[in-house]
N, C-alpha and C positions, 0 to 999 in steps of 0.2 A: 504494500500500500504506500503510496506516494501521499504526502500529508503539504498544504500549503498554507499559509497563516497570513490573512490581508492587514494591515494596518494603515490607517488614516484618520481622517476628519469627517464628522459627517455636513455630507451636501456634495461630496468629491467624488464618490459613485463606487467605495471599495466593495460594499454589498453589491453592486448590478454589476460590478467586477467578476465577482467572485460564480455567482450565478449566470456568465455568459462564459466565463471558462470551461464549468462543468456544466453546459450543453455544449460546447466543443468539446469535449472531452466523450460525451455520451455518443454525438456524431461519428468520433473516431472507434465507436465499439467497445468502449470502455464504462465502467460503472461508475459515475460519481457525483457527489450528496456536494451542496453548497449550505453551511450552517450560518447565518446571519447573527449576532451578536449585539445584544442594545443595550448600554446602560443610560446613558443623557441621552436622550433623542434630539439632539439641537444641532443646528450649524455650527460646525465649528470645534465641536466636544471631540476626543480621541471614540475613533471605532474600530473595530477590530470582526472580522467576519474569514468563518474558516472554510476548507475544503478538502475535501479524499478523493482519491482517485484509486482505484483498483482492477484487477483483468477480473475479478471477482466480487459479488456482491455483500456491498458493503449494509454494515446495518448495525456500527456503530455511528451513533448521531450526537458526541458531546463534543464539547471544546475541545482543540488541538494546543497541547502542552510539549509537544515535541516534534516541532513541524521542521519539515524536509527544508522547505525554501519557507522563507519570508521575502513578500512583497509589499513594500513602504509607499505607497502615493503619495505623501508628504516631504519634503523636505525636511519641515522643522520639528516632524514629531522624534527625531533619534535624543534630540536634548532634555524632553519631558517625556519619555515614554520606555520603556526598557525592551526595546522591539523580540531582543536576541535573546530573551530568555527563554531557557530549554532547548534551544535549538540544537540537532544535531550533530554529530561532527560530520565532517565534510561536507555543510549544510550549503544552501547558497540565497545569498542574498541579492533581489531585482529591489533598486533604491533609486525616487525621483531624488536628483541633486544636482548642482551646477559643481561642486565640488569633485575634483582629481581623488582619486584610491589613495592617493599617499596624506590623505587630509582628513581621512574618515576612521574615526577611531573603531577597529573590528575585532572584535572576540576571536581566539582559535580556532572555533567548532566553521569559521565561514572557510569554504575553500572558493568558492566559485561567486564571482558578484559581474551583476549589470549594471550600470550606470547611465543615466537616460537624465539630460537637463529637461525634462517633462513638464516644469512650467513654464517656461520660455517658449517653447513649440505649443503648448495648447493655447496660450495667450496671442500667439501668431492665428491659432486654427479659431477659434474659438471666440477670441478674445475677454477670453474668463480664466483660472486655474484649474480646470477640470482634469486631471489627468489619467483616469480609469482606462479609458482606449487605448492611450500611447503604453502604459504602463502593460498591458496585457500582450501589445507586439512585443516592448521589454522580454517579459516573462517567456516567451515563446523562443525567441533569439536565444537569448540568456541557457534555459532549460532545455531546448530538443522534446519537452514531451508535447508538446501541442501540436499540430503543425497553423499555420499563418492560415490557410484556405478554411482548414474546421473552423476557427474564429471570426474570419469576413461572412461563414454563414450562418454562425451564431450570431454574430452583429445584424444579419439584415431581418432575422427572427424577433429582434428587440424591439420594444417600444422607448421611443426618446422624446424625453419630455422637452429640453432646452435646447438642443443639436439637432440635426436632421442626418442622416446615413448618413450622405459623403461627407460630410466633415469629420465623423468618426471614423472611416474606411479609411481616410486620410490619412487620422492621428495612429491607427493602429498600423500601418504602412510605415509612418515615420517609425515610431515606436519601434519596430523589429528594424528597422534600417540604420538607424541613429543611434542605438543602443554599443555601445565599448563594454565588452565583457572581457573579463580579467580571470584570469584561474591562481590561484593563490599555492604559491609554493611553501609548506612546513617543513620544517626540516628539526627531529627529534633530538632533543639532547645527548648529549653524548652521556 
């Protein structure tokens, strides 16, 4: 079981994230549960909304405390938020930021990160910070488990409240295009 853990803001779209992956993922023949998460229901509050994916039928439905990948829509939530806890070893992290890998302070357990200045692009597509889209072609790049085509027809399956398709086909285009993924070398003590 492949386990992914979304973190964000609410109004940023990490729940309709999470729940257009896993019908991408169902598209590709795969089993997978999208768990939504609400403590403050507000703009702007930290949100957190999880996901499984399995070759087999899943039918655990709690919180993920030890998820594969974490994907961050946020920039500024790594300074109020403890994104990386429980995470895996060799875990990987897809992170909206304007910031270079040599400026992001990362736990051992990450071996694999994407990087995507994901408000800067949505703010060109958009011109709001929405970054759920770009973040999901992220995710895709980054990881190998989706492919980009299962998600443009998970996206054309959505309903968009603020967006219209193409500007999301766009942002998820950019998103897998623009993304720098980095694999991370550990090297054990001697």
């Amino acid at each position: 079981m492949y386990e992914v853990r979304f973190h964000g803001r609410g109004g940023q779209g990490s729940v309709m994230a999470s729940g257009m992956l896993a019908a991408a993922m169902v598209e590709e023949g795969k089993y997978a549960v999208s768990i939504p998460s609400f403590g403050f229901e507000r703009r702007g509050a930290p949100v957190v909304s999880f996901l499984r994916v399995s070759d087999r039928e899943i039918r655990q439905l709690t919180n993920i405390y030890q998820p594969d990948c974490i994907v961050c829509v946020d920039p500024t939530l790594m300074k109020s938020v403890d994104i990386f806890a429980g995470m895996k070893a060799g875990g990987t992290l897809v992170q909206a930021t304007h910031q270079p890998l040599s400026e992001l302070v990362l736990p051992d357990s990450v071996a694999t990160v994407g990087l995507l200045d994901a408000v800067k692009i949505a703010l060109e597509i958009f011109k709001r910070p929405i970054t759920n889209t770009l973040m999901l072609g992220a995710f895709a790049k980054t990881t190998g488990v989706v492919s980009l085509d299962s998600l443009k027809r998970s996206l054309e399956d959505s309903d968009f409240r603020d967006a219209g398709l193409a500007q999301n086909m766009t942002a998820l285009e950019r998103g897998y295009a623009e993304v720098v993924v980095h694999r991370i070398e550990r090297r054990a003590a001697a």
